[in-house]
N, C-alpha and C positions, 0 to 999 in steps of 0.2 A: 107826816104827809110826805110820800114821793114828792122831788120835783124831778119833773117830765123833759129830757133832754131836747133841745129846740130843734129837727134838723135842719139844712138847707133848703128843701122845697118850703116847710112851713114857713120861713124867713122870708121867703120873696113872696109868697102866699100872701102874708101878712102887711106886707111891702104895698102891694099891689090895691090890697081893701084899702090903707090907708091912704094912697094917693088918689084914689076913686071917690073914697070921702071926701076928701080934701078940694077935688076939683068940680062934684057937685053941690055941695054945699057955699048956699049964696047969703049965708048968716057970717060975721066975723066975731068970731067969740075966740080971743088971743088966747089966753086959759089953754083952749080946745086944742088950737092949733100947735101952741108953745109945745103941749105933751103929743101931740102926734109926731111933730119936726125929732124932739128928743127919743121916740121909740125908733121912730125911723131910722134915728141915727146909729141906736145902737144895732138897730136890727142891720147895717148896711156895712157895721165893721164885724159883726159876728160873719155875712156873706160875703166878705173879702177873708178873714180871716180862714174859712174852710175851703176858700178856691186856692187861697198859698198853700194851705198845708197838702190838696189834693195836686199844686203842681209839683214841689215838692216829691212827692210819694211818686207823678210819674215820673220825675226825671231818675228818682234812684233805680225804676225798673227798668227805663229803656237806659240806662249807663248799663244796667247785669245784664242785658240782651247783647251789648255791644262784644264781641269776641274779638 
């Protein structure tokens, strides 16, 4: 089986459903929440981790811009 590369819109996509759940939901099932808090987490160092690498990536083009 492929696995399917995550990208950034999917990340905060996924972001967004979980806090949506998260804030309608008037049950407290810790379980539930425990795993939503942990994917979120990962999912919020995956979306810092592609915003450095794309600041990154513009600063070495606007440095080849600079003449």
């Amino acid at each position: 089986m492929t696995k399917q590369k995550l990208t950034y819109t999917e990340a905060v996509a996924e972001l967004e459903t979980i806090l949506a759940d998260l804030e309608s939901n008037s049950e407290v099932n810790m379980d539930l929440i425990a795993e939503k808090v942990k994917r979120a987490a990962v999912l919020m160092d995956f979306c810092k981790k592609q915003l450095h690498e794309l600041d990154e990536e513009l600063e070495k083009m606007m440095a080849g811009l600079d003449v």
